[in-house]
C-alpha positions as MATLAB code, in Angstrom:
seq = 'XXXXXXXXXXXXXXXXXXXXXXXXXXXXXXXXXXXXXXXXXXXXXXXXXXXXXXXXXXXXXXXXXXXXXXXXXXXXXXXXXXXXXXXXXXXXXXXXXXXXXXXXXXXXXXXXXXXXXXXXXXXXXXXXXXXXXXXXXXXXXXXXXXXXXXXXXXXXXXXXXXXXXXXXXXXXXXXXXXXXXXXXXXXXXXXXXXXXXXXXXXXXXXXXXXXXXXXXXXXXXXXXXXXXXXXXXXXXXXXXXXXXXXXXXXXXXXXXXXXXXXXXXXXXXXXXXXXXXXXXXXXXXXXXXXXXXXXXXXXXXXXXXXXXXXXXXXXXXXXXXXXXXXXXXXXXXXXXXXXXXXXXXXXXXXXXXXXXXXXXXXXXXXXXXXXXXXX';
ca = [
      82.977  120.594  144.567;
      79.529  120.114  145.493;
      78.392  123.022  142.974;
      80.590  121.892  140.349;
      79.225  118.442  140.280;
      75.500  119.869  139.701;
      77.305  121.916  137.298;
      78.435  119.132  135.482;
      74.926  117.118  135.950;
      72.780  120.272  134.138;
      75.331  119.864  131.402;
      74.721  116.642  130.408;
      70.650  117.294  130.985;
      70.872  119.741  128.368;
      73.864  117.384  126.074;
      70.621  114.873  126.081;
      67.960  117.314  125.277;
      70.350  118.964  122.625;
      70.719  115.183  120.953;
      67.091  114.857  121.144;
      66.656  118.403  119.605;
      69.365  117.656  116.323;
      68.064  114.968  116.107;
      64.838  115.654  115.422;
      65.135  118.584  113.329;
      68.381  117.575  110.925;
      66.711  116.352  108.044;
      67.392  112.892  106.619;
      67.822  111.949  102.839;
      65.365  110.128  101.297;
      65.249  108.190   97.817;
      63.869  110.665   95.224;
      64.162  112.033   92.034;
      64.676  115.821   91.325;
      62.382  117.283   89.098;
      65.516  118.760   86.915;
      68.897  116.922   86.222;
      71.850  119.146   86.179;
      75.025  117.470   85.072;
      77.152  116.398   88.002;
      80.495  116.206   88.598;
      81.629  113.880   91.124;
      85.169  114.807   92.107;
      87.706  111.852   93.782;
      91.079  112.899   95.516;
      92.913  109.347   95.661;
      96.314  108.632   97.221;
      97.283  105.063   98.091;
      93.270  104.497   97.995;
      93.737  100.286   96.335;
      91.890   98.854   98.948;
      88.812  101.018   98.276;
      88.725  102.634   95.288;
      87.681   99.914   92.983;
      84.679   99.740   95.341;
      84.021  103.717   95.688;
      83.749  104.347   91.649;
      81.772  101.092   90.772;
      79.083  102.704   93.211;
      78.879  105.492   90.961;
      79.106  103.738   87.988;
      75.660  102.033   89.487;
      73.925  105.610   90.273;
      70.195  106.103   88.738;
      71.104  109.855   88.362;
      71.101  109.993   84.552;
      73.801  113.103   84.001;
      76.815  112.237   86.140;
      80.679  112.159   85.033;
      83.361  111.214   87.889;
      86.716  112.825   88.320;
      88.918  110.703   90.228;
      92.404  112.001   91.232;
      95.016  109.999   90.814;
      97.611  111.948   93.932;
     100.432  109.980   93.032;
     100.072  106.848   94.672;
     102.520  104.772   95.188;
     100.027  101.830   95.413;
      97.639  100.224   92.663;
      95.462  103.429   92.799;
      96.528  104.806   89.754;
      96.381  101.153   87.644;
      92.521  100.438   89.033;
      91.226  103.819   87.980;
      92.506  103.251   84.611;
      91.120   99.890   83.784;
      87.677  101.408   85.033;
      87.767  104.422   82.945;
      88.377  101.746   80.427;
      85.222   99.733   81.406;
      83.294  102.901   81.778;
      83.579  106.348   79.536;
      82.188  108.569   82.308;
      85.160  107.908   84.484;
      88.498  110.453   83.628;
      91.328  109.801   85.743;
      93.961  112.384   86.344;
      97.423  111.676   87.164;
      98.471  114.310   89.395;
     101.436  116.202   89.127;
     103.498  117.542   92.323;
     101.679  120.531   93.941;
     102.708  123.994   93.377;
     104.111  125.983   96.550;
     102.156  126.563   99.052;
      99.576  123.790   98.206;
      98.576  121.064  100.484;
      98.215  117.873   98.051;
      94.496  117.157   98.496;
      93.277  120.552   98.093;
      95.573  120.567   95.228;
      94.117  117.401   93.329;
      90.232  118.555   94.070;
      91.632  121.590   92.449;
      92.371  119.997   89.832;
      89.108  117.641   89.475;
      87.191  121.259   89.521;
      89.190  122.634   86.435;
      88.290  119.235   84.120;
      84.776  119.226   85.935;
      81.948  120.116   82.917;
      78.873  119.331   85.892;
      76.448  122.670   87.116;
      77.409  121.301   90.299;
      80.113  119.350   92.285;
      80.191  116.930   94.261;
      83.281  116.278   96.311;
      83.901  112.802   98.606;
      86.918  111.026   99.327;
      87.940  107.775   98.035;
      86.522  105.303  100.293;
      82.679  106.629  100.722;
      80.138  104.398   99.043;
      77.011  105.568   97.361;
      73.540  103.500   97.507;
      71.835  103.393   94.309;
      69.586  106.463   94.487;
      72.466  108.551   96.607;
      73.287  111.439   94.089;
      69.498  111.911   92.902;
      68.421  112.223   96.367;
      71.152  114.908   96.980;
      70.197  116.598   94.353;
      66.713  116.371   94.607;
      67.327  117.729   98.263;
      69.521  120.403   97.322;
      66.681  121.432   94.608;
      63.923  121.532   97.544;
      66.243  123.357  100.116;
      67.439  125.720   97.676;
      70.936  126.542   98.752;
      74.412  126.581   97.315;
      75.554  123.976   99.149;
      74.389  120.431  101.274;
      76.523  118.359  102.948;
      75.989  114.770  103.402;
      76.520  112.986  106.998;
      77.006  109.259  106.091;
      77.270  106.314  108.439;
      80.182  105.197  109.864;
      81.480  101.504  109.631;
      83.004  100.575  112.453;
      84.697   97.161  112.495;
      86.658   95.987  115.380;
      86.987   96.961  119.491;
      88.908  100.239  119.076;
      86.642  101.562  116.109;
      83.751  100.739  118.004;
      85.137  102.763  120.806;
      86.743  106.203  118.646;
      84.690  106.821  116.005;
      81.538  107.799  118.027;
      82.833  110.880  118.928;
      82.448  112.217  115.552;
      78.406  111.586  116.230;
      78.851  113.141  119.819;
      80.697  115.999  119.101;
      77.963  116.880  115.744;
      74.772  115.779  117.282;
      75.644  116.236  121.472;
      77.836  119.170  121.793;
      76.552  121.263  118.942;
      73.467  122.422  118.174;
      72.675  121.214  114.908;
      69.475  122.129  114.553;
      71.199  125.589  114.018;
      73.167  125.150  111.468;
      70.440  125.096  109.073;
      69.302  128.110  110.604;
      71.767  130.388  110.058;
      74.727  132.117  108.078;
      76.954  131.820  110.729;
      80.704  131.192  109.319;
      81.983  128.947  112.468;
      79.180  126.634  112.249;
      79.851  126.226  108.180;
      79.948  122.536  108.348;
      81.271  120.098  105.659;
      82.607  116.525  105.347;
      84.675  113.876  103.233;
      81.518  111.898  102.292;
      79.877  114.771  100.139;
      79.600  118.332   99.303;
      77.433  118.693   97.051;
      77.933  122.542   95.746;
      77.049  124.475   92.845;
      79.777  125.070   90.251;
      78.901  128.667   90.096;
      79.096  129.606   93.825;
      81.886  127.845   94.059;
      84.090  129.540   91.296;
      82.718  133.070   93.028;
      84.026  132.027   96.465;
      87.257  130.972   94.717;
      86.999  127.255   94.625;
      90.118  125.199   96.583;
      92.510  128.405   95.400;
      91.153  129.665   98.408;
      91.835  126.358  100.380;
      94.793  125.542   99.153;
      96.853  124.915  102.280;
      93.662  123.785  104.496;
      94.429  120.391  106.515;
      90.596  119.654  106.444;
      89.581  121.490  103.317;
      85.941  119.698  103.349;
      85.161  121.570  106.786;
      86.524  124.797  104.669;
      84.525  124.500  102.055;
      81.223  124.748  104.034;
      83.112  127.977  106.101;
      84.650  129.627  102.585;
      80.783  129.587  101.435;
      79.618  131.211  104.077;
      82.016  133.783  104.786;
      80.943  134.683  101.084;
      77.454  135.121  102.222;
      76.086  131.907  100.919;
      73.972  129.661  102.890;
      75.132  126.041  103.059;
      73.198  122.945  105.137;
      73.865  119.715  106.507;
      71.671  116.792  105.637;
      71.226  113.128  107.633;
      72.504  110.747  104.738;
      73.286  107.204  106.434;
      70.730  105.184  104.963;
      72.278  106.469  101.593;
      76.233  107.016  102.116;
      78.488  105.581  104.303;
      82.340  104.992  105.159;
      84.668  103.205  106.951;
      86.558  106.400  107.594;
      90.008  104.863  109.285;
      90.981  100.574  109.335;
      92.063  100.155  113.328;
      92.875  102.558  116.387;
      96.329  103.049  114.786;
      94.589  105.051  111.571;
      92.655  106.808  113.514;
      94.976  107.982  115.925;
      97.459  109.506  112.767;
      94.313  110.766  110.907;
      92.762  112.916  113.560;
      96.659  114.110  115.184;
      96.931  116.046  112.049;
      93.920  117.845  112.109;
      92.566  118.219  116.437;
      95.266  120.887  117.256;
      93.789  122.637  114.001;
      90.356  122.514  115.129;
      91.179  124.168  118.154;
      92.951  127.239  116.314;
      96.520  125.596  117.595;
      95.547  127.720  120.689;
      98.236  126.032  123.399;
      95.163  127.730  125.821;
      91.906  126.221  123.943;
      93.918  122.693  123.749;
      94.440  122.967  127.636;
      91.204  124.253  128.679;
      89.558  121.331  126.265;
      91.571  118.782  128.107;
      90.732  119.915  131.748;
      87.035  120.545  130.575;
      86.548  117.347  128.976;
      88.322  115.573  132.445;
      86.205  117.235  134.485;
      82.809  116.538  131.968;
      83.219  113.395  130.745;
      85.745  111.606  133.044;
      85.185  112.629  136.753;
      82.074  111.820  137.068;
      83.032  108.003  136.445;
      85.601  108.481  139.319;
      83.166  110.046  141.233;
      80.277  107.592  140.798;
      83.017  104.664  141.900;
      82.770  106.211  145.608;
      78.914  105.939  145.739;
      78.402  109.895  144.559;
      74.564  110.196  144.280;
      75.030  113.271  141.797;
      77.687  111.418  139.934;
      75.625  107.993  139.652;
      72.447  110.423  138.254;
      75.612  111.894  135.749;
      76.743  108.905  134.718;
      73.216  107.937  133.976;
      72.444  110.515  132.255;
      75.624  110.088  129.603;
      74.779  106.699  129.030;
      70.927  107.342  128.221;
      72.203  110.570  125.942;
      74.725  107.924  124.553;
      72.036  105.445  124.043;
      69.420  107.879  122.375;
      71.879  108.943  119.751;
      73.579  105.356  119.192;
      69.781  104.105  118.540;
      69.188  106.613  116.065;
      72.384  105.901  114.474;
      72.341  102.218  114.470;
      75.746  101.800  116.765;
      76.348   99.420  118.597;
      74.220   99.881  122.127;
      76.665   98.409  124.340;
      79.389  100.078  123.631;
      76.708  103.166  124.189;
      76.288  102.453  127.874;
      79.944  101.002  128.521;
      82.684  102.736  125.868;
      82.409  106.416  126.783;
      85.354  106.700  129.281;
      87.896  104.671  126.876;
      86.421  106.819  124.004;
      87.360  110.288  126.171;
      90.816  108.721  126.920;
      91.514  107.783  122.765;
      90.918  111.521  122.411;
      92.776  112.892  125.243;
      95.771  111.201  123.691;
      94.749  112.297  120.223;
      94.691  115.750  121.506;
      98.357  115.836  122.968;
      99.795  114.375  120.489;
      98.321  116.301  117.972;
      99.450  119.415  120.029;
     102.803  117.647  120.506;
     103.640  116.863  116.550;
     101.706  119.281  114.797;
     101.879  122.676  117.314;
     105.240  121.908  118.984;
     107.387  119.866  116.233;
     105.269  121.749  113.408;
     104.518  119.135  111.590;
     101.849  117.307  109.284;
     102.343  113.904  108.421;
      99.325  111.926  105.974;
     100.173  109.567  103.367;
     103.428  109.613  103.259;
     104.214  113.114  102.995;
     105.340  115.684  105.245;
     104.547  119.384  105.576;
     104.926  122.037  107.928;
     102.290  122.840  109.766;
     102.799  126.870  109.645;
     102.182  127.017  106.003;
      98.833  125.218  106.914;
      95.572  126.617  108.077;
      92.840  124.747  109.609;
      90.495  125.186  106.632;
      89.046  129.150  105.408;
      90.150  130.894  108.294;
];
């Protein structure tokens, strides 16, 4: 136990230098201006989106980029979704709203409607976000002007999360520890590698012409987290894609309370882990004995597991810092944050590996006929 709990310790030495590391070397958008302005297509998916929406296209409406046409997706809401986006393609002639129809067979329905964005999309390149990401002024010319210096098919944009309330304080950080602890960013960038193609919900900002060649969302068309599958579809085509520090620039308040967030991530952790019934136990034991133990073990007076405990706290407190979250919840929320997830994690094994199913929006699939993104 003894060599298990320095174990433990040099992993969360190395957690705080890898933080450190990413996040130093991820680069951050900036306001600029490209030297060339391609048209761009911004591309919506929008389903039972009323509460945001109206807020998410006036944003672009506001953009300085001076060749930009937005796509939003009406998925057949059942809400005001579809009523919004028509008044403000009224107010504004760059706006077209689709109505979407059903999807075909074997079609997830948000792969489906950005499929359907792409096909009325006139824009060099394509920019996909979801419905509730908002867009400071200079936020598509600095993508592009970024994507122009980096020269690559693809950049996606990390935004910053809103959190409002106790349990969004205390959940949504993972997203930031899982990207900038447990991964080595600095990497991605650095590589072709097709398993660390990242992507994400507030932006992908691809070219139209790499993305036809890789075979656009045909080729995602039953992914549960297609934005992910974008990044790994260009890659496994031999294109190089980045990632790109936005949140001065973009941000979103990704889920409204812990009951959101719990249904929004059961759908999708099983996925991330392959639906292996031996990766989702191995995380879960792993991330007990990482994350949680050492609490326990500090409680007894532990010398390793106070130093442990210490450690987590600073890495926490580096990366909340650099991400303006809240510093408290830094040094005090990481065991309630590890026990949100552990539940997320069964019961995502528990409805979508052993009941097969996918439940978003109010519709139901099953989860056989889905894939976790281009794998």
């Amino acid at each position: 136990m003894r060599a298990l709990s320095y174990i433990v310790l040099a992993f969360w030495l190395l957690a705080l230098l890898r933080t450190i590391v990413n996040l130093i070397l991820v680069p951050r958008l900036r306001p600029r201006m490209p030297r060339a302005f391609p048209r761009v297509s911004v591309i919506i998916p929008a389903r039972d989106e009323e509460r945001m929406i109206g807020r998410t296209v006036r944003a672009l409406f506001a953009q300085t980029y001076r060749d930009l046409e937005i796509i939003a997706v009406d998925d057949r809401s059942s809400d005001a979704t579809g009523a919004i986006l028509d008044q403000l393609a009224r107010d504004d002639a760059r706006l077209t709203v689709i109505h979407n129809s059903e999807p075909p067979d074997g079609w997830l329905g948000k792969p489906w409607a950005l499929h359907q964005g792409s096909l009325r999309a006139t824009g060099e390149l394509l920019l996909f976000i979801d419905a509730d990401v908002l867009y400071a002024a200079d936020g598509v010319a600095a993508a592009v002007a970024e994507m122009e210096a980096r020269g690559v098919p693809m950049i996606t944009l990390l935004p910053r999360f809103e959190m409002r309330g106790f349990w969004e304080h205390i959940a949504m950080p993972q997203l930031a520890i899982f990207a900038y602890t447990l991964m080595p960013l600095w990497l991605v960038n650095r590589t072709r590698i097709t398993a660390f193609g990242l992507g994400g919900g507030a932006g992908n900002l691809v070219r139209r012409a790499d993305y036809d060649a890789c075979g656009g969302h045909e080729a995602l068309r039953g992914a549960v987290v297609d934005d992910i599958g974008l990044g790994r579809l260009l890659r496994r085509n031999g294109r190089r894609t980045e990632i790109v520090l936005a949140d001065t620039l973009v941000s979103v308040r990704m889920y409204h309370g812990l009951g959101e967030i719990v249904r929004g991530f059961t759908k999708n952790a099983f996925a991330v882990m392959g639906r292996s019934y031996a990766a989702a136990i191995a995380a879960t034991v792993l991330g007990f004995v990482v994350h949680t133990v050492p609490y326990l073990a500090a409680l007894t007076g532990d010398a390793v597991a106070i130093a442990t405990v210490l450690l987590i706290s600073l890495t926490r407190l580096v990366l909340f810092l650099a991400l303006r979250y809240r510093t408290d919840n830094a040094i005090f929320g990481h065991p309630l944050m590890m026990a949100v997830w552990a539940y997320i994690t069964v019961r995502s094994v528990w409805v979508t590996g052993i009941r097969h199913e996918i439940e978003w929006r109010g519709r139901r699939y099953d989860a056989q006929r889905t894939r976790f993104g281009a794998d």
